[in-house]
PAZAPA-4460 file (N, C-alpha, C; in steps of 0.05 Angstrom, whole numbers, plus 32768, in hexadecimal, padded with zeros to 4 digits):
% residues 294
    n_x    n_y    n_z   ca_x   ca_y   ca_z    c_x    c_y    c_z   seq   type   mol
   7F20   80AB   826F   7F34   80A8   825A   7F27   80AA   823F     1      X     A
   7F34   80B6   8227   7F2D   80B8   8211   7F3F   80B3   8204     2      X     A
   7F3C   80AC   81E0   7F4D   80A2   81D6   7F56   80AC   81C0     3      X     A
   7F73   80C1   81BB   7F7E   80CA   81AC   7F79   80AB   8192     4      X     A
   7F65   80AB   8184   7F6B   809A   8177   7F68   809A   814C     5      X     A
   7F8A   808F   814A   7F8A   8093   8132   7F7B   8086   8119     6      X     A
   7F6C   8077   8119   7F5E   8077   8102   7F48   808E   80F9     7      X     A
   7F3E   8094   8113   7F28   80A2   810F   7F38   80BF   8103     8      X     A
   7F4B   80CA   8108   7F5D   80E3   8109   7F67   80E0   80EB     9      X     A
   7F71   80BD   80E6   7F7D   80C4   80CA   7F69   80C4   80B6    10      X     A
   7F51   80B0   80BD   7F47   80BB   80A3   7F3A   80D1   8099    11      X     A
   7F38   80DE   80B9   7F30   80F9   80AB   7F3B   8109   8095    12      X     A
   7F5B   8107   809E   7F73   8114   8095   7F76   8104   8084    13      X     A
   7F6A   80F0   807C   7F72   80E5   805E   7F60   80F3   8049    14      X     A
   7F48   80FB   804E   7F33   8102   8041   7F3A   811C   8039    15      X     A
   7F49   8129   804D   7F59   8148   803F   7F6D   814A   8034    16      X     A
   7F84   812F   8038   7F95   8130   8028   7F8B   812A   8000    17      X     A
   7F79   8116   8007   7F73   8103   7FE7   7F63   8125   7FDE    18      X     A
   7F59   8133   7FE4   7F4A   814A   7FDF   7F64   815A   7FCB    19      X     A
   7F74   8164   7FDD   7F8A   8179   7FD6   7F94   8165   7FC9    20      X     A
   7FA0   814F   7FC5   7FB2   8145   7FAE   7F9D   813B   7F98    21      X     A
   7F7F   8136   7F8B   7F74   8138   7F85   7F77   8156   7F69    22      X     A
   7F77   816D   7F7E   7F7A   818B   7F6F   7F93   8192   7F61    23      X     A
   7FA6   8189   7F7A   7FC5   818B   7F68   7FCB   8175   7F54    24      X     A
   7FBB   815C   7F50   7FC1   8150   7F3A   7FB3   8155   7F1D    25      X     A
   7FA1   8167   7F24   7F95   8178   7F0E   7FA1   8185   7F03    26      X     A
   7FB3   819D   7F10   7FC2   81B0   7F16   7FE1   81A7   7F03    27      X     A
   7FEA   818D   7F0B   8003   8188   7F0C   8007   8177   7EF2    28      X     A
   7FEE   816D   7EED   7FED   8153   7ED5   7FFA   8138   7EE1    29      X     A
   8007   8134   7EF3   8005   811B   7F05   8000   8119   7F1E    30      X     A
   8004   8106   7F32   7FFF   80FC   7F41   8010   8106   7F5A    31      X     A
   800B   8110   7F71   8022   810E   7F89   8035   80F3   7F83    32      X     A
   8056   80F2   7F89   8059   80D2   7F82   8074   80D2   7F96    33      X     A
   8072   80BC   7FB0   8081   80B1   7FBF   808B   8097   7FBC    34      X     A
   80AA   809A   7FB4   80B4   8080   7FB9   80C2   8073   7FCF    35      X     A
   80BD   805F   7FD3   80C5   804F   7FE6   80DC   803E   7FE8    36      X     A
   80F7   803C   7FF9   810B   802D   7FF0   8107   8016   8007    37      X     A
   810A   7FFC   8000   810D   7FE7   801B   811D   7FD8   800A    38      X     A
   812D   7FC9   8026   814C   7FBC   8021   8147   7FA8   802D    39      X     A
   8147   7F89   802B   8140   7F7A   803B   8128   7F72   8041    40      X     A
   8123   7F63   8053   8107   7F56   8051   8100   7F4F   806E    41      X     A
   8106   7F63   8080   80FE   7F6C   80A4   80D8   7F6A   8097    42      X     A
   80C9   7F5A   80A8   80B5   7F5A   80AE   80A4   7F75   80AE    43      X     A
   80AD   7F8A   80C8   80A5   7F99   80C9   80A4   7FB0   80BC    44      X     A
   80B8   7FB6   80AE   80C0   7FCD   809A   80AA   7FC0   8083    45      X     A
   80B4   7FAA   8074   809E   7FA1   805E   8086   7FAD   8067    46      X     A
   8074   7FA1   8081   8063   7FAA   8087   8059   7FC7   807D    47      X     A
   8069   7FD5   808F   8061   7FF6   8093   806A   8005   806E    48      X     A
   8078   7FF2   8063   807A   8003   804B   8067   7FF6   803C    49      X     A
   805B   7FDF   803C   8044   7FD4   802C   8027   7FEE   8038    50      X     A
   8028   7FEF   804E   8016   8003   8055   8016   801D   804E    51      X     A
   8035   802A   804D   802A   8042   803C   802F   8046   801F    52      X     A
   8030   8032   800D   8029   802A   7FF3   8003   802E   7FEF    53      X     A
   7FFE   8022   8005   7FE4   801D   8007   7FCE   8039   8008    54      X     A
   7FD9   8040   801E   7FCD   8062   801C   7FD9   8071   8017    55      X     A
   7FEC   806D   8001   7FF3   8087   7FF9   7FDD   807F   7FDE    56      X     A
   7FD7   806B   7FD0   7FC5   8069   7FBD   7FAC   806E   7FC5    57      X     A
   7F9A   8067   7FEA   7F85   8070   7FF3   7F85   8096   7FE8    58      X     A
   7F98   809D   7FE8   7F98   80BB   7FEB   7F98   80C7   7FCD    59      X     A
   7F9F   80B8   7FB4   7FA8   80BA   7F9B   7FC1   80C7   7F9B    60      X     A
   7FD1   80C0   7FA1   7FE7   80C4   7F9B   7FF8   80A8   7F8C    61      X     A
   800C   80AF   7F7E   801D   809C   7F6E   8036   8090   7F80    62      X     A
   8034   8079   7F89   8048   806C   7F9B   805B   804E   7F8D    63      X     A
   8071   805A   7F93   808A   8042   7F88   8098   8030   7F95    64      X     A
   809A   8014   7F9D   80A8   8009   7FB8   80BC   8001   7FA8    65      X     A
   80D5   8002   7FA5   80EA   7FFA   7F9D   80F3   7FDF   7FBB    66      X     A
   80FC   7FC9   7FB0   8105   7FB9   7FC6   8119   7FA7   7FBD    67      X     A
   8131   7FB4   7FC8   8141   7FA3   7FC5   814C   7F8F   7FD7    68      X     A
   8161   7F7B   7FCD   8167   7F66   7FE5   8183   7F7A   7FFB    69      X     A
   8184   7F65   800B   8190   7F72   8021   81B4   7F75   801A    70      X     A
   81C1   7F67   8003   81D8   7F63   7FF7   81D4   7F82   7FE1    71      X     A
   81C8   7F8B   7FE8   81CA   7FA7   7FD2   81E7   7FB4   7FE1    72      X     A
   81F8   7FBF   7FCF   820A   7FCD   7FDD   81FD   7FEB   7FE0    73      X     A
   820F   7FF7   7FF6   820B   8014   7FF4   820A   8026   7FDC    74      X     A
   8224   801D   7FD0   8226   8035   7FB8   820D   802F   7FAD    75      X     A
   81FF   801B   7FA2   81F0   800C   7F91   81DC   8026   7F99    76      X     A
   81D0   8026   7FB2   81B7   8032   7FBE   81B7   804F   7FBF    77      X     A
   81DA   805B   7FBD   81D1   807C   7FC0   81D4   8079   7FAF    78      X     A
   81DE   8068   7F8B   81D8   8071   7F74   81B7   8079   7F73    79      X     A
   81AF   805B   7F74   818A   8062   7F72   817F   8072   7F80    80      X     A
   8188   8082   7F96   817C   8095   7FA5   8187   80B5   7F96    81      X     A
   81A3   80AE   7F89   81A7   80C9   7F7A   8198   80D6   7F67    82      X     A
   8182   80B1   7F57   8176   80B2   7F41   8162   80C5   7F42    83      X     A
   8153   80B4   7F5F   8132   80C4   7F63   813C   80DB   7F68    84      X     A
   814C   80E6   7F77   815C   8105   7F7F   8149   810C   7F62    85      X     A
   815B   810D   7F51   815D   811E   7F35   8143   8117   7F23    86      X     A
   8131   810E   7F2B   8114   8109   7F20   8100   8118   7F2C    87      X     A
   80F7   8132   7F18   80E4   813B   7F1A   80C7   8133   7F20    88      X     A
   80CD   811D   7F15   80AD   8114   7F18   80A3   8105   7F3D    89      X     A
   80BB   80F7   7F49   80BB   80F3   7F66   80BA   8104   7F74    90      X     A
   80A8   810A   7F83   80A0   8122   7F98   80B4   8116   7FB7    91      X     A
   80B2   8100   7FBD   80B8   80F3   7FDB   80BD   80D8   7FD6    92      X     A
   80D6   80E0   7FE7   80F0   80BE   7FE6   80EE   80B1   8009    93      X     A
   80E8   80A2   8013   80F1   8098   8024   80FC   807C   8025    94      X     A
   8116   8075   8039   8124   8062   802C   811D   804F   804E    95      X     A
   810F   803D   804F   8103   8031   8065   811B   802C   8079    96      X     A
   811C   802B   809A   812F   8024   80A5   8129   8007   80B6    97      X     A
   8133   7FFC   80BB   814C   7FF8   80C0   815A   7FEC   80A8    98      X     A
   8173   7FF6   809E   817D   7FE9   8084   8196   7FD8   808F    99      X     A
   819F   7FCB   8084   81BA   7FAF   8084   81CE   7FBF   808D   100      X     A
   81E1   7FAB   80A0   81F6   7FB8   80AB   8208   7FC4   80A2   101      X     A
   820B   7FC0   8085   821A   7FCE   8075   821C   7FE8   8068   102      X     A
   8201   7FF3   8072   81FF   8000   805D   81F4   8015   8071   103      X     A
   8200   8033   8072   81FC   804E   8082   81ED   8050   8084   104      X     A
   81D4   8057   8093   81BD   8069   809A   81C2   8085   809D   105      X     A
   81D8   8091   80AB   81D8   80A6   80A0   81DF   80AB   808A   106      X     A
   81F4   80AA   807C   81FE   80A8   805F   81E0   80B1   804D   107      X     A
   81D4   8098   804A   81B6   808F   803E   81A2   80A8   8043   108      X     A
   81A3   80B5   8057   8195   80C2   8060   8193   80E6   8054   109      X     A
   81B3   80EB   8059   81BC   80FC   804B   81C5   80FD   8033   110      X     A
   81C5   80EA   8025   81BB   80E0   8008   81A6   80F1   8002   111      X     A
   818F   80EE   800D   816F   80FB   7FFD   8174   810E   7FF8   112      X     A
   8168   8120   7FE5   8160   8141   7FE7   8153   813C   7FFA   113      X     A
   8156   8154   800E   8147   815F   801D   8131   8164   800F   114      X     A
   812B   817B   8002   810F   8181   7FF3   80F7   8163   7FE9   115      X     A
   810F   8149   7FF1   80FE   8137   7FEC   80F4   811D   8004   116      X     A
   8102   8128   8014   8107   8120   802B   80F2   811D   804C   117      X     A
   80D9   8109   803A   80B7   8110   8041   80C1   8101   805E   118      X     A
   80D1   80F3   805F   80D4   80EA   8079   80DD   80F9   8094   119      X     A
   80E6   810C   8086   80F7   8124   809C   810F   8129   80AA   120      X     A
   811D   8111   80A6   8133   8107   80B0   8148   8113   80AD   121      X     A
   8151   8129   8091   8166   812C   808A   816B   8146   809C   122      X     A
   818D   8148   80A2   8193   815D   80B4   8185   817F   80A6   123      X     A
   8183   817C   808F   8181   819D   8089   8159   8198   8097   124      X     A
   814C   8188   8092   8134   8185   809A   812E   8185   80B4   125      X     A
   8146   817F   80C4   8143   817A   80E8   814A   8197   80EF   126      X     A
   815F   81A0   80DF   816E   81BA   80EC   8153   81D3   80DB   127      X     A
   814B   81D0   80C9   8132   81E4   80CB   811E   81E1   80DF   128      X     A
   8119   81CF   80E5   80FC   81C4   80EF   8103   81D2   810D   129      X     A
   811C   81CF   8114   8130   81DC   8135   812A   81F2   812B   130      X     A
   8127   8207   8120   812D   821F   8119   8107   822A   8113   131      X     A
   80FC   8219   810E   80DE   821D   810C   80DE   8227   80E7   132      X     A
   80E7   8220   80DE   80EB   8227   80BD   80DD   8218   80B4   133      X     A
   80DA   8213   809C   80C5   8208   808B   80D3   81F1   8086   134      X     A
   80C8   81D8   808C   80DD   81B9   8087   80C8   81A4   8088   135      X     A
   80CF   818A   807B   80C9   8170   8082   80CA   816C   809F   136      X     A
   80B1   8163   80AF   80B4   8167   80C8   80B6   8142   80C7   137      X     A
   80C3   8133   80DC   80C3   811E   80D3   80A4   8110   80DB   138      X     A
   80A3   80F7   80D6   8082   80F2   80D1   8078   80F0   80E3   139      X     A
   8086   80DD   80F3   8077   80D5   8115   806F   80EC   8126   140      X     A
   8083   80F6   812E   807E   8110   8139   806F   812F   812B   141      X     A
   8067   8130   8116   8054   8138   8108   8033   8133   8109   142      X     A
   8036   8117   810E   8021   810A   8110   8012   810D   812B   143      X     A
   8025   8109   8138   8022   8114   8157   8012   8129   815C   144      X     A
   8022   813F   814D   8014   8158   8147   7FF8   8160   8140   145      X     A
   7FFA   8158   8126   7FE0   8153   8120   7FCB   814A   8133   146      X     A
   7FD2   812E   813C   7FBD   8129   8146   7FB6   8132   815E   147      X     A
   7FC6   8147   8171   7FBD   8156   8188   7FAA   816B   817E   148      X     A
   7FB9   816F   8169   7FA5   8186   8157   7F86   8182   8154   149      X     A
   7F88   8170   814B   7F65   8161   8133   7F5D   8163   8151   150      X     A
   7F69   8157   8175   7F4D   8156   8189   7F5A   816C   8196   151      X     A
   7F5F   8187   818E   7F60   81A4   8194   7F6D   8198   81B3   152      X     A
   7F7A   818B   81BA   7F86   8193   81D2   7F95   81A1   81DF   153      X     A
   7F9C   81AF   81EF   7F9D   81CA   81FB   7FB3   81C1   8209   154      X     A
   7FDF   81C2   8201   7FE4   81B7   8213   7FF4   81D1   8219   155      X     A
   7FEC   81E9   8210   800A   81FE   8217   800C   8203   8238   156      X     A
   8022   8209   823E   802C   8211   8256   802F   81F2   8269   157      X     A
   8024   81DC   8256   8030   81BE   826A   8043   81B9   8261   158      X     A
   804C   81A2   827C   8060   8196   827B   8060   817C   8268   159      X     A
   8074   8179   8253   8071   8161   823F   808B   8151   8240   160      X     A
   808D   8136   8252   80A7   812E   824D   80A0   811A   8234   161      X     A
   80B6   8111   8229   80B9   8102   8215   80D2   80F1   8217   162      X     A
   80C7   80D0   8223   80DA   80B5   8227   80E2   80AC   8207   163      X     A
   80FE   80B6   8207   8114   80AA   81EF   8113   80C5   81E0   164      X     A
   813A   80C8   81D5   8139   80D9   81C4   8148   80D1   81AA   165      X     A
   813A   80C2   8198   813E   80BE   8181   8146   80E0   8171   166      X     A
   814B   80D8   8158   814A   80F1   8148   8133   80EC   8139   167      X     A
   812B   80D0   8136   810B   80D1   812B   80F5   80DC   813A   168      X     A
   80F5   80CE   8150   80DE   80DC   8159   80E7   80EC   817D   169      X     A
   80EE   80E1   8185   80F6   80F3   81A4   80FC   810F   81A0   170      X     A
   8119   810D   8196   8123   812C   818D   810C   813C   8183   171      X     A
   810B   8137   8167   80F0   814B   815E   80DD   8147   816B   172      X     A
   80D4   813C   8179   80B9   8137   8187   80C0   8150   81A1   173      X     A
   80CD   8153   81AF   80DA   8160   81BF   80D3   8183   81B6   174      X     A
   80E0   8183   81A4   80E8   819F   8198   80C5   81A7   818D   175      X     A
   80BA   8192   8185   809B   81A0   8170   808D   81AB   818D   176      X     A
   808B   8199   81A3   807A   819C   81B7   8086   81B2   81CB   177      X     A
   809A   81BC   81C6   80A1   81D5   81D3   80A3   81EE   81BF   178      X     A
   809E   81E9   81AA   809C   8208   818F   8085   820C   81A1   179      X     A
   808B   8234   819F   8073   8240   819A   8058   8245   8184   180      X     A
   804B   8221   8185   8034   822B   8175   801E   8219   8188   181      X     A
   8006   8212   8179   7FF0   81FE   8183   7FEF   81ED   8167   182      X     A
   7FF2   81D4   8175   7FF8   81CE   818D   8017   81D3   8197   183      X     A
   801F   81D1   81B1   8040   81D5   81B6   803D   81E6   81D2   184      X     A
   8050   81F6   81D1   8057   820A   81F0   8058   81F6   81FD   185      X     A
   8064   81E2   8200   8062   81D5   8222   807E   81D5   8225   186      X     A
   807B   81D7   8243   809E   81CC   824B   80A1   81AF   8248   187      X     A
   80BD   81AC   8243   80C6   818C   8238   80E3   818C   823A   188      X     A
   80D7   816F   824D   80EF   815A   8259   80F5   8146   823E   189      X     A
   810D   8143   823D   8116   812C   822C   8121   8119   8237   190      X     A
   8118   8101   8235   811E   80F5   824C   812A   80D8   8238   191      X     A
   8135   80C3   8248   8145   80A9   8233   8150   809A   8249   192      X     A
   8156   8085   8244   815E   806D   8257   817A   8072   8261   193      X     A
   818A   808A   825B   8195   808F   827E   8188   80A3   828F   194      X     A
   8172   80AE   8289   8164   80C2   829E   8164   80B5   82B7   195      X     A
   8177   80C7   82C8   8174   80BD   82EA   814F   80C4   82F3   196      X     A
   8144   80B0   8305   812D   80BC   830D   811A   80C3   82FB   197      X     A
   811F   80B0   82E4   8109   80B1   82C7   80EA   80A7   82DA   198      X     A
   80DF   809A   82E0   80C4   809B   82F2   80B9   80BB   82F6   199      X     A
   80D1   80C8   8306   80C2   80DE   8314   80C2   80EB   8302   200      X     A
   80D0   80F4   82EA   80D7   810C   82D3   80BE   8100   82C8   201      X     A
   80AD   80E5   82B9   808E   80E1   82B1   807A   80E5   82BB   202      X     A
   8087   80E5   82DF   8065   80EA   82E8   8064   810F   82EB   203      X     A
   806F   8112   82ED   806F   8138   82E2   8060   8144   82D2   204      X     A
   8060   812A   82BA   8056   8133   82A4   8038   812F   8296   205      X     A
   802C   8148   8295   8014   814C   8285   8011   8139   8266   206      X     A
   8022   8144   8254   8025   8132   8244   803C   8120   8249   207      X     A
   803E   8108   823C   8055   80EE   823A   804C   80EA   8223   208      X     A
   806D   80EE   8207   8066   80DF   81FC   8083   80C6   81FE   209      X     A
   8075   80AA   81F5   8088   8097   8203   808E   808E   81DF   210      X     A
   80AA   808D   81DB   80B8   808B   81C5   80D8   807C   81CB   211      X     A
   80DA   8061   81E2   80F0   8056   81E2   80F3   803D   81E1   212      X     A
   80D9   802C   81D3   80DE   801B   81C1   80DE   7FF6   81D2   213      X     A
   80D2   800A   81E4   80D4   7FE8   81FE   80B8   7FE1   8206   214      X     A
   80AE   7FD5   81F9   808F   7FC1   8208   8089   7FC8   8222   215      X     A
   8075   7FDA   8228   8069   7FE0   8242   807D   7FEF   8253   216      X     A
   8094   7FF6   8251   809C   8009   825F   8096   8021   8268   217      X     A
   8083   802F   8264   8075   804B   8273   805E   8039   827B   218      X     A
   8061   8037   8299   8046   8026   82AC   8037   803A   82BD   219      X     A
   8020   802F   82C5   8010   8049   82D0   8021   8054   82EB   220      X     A
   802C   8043   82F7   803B   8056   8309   804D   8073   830B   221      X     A
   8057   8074   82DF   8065   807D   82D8   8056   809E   82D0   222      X     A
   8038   8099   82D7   8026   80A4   82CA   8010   80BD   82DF   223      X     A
   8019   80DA   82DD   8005   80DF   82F0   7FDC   80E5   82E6   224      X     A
   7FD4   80E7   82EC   7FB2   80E2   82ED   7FAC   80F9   82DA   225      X     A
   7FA4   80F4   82BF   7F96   8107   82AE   7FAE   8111   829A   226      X     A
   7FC2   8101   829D   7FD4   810A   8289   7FCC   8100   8262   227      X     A
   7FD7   810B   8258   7FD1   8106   8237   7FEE   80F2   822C   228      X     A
   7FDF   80D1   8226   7FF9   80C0   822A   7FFD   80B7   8204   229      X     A
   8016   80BF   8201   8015   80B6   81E4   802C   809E   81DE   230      X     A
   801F   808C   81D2   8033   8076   81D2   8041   8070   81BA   231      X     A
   805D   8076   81AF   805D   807A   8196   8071   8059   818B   232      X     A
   8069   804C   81A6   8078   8030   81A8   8070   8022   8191   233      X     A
   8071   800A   8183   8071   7FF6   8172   8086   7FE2   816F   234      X     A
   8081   7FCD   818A   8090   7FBA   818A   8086   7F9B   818B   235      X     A
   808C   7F8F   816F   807E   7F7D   816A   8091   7F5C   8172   236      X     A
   8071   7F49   8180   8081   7F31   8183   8069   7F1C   8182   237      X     A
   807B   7F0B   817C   806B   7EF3   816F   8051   7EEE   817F   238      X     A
   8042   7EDD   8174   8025   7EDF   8185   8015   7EBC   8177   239      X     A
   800F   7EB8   817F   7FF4   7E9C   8172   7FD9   7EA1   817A   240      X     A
   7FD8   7EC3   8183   7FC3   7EC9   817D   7FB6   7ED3   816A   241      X     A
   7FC4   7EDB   815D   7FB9   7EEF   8149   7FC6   7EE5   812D   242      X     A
   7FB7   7EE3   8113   7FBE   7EDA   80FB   7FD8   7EE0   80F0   243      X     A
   7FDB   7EF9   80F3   7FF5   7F0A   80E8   8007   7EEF   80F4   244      X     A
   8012   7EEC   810F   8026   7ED3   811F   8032   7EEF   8130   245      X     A
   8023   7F09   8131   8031   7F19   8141   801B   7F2B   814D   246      X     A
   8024   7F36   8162   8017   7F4B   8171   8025   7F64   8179   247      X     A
   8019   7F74   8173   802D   7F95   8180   8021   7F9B   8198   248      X     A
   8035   7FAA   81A3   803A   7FB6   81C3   8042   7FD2   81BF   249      X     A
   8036   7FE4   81CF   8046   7FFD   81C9   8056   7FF9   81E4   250      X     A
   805D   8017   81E7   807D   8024   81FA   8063   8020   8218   251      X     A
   8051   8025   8213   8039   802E   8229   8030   8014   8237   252      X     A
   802C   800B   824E   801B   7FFC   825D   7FF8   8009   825C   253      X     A
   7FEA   8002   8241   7FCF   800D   8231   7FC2   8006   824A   254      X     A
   7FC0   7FED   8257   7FA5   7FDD   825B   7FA6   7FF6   8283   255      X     A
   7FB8   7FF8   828D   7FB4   8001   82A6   7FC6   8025   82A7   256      X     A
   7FD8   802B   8292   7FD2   8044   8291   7FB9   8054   827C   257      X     A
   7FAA   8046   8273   7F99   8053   8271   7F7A   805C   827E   258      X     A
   7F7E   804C   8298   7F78   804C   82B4   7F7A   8076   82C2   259      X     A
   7F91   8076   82B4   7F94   8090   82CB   7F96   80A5   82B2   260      X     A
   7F99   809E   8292   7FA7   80B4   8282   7F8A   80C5   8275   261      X     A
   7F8B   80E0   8275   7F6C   80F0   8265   7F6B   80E3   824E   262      X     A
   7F80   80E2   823D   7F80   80D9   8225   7F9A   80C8   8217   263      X     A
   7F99   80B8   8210   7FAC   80A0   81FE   7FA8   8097   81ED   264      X     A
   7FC4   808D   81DA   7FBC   8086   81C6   7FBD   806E   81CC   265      X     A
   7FAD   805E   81AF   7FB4   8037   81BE   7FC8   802D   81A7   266      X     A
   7FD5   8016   81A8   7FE3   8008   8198   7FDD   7FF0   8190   267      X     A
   7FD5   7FE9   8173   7FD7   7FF7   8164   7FBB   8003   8160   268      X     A
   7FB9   8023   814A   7FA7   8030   8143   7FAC   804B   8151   269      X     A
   7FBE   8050   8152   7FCE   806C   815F   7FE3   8078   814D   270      X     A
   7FF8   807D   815B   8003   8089   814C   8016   8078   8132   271      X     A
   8017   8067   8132   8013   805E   8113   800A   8069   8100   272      X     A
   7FEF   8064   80FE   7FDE   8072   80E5   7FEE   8087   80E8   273      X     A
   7FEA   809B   80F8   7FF6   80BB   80F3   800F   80C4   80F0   274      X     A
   801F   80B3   80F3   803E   80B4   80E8   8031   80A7   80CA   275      X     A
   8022   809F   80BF   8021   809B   8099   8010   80C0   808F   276      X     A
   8007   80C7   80A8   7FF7   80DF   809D   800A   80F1   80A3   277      X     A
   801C   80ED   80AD   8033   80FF   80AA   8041   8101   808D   278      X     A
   8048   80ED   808C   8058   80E6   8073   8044   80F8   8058   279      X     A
   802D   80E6   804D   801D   80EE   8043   801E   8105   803F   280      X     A
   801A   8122   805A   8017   813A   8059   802C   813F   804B   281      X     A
   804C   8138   8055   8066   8141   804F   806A   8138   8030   282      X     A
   805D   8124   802B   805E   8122   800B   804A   812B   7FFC   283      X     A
   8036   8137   7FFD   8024   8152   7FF1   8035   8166   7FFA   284      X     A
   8035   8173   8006   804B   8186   8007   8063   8184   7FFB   285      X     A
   806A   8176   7FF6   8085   8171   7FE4   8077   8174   7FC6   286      X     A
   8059   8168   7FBC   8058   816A   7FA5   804F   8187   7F9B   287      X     A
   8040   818E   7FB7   803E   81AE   7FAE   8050   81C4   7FAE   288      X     A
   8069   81BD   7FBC   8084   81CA   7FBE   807C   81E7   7FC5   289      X     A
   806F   81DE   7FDB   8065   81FB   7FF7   807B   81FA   800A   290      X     A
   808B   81DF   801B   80A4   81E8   8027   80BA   81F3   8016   291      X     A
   80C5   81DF   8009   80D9   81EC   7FF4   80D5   81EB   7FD1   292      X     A
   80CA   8207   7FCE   80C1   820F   7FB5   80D1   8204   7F9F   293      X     A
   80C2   81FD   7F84   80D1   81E6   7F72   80D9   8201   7F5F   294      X     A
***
């Protein structure tokens, strides 16, 4: 077993992103600059948006966390999201999820410019990315990419199922790993918690990536010998072991499918990091306005 593993992958890819935004801030007279919207005060979202505040400054880029309380109305938020819309100087908007019951996710979503839209989410960004066009690919599944890339793995002509079909990451995860490029060409199962006979449709599979959000659910039984296992799980619960008062779990049983898998990622230090080097890429690219020309 070997270990698809993301720190070593992102910082590489951090060192080339801070490089190229480095040149275009020469170029540009400012800074790459991503803002960040969070609503509420969910543990985990704080978390992951305190983190890419963090490296998006490792990288030099200019980063904004806007946070408001969870009583924000809707209108209130596509006003402020209409604002950054119409600000030249913001390259990339992402508005953190999960937001208050009140208030649309899709609505919110289709709110952004697309052109600003580092997260990938928005339909004109999903329906290019289907079409192989030039788009915000969303981050996770980007990342994914990437990192099959950086350890040159060779998966064309396999079989790739992929447990859960989100539009964040299953769907597009689905569609990148069957385009004709490298990495990609594999055949792909989409698979989700009504798949009849979900066991046998995983052990088929060369690659698995497991994206449905349940603690240890892809077990080595689920798993055949030398497959490439990606866990894109992050499901956190309380702990008294560890300082934080929490511990993460991915979608993967780590400790005994990685017993039988060539290569896996672990949780955490997997695909985390590389869903922020997604982002990152998708917001340099936004400031160099190489997908959609400014």
């Amino acid at each position: 077993m070997k270990l698809l593993d993301g720190k070593e992958v992102s910082a590489k890819l951090k060192e080339d992103i801070k490089r190229e935004a480095a040149e275009l801030t020469e170029k540009l007279g400012r800074k790459p600059h991503l803002v960040a919207i969070l609503v509420g005060h969910d543990g985990g979202s704080e978390t992951y948006v305190a983190s890419k505040m963090r490296n998006c400054e490792q990288v030099g880029f200019d980063s904004t966390n806007l946070h408001y309380e969870d009583d924000i109305t809707e209108e209130a938020l596509l006003a402020k999201i209409a604002e950054i819309n119409a600000d030249d100087e913001i390259d990339g908007l992402i508005v953190q999820l999960p937001l208050p019951k009140h208030i649309d996710p899709e609505k919110v979503t289709e709110a952004i410019d697309y052109r600003k839209d580092v997260d990938g989410f928005h339909p004109i960004n999903l329906g290019r990315m289907q079409r192989n066009l030039p788009s915000f690919i969303p981050a996770t599944p980007y990342g994914i990419m990437l990192m099959l890339d950086h350890y040159n793995l060779d998966i064309s002509g396999k079989k790739a199922v992929v447990v859960g079909r989100s539009n964040i990451v299953g769907s597009p995860m689905s569609i990148l790993l069957a385009r004709n490029s490298n990495p990609g060409n594999c055949t792909v199962t989409l698979t989700h918690s009504r798949t009849q006979n979900l066991k046998e449709e995983v052990l088929q599979a060369d690659v698995v990536v497991a994206a449905i959000g349940r603690k240890n659910f892809v077990t080595a039984d689920m798993v055949k010998e030398g497959a490439i296992v990606i866990d894109v799980g992050i499901n956190r619960e309380t702990s008294t072991e560890t300082k934080s008062g929490y511990k993460l779990y991915g979608d993967v049983d780590f400790k005994e499918v990685s017993k039988k898998a060539s290569w896996i990622t672990p949780v955490p230090g997997g695909v985390g990091l590389m869903t922020i080097i997604g982002l990152l890429k998708n917001t340099l690219e936004a400031a160099k306005g190489t997908v959609y020309p400014k």
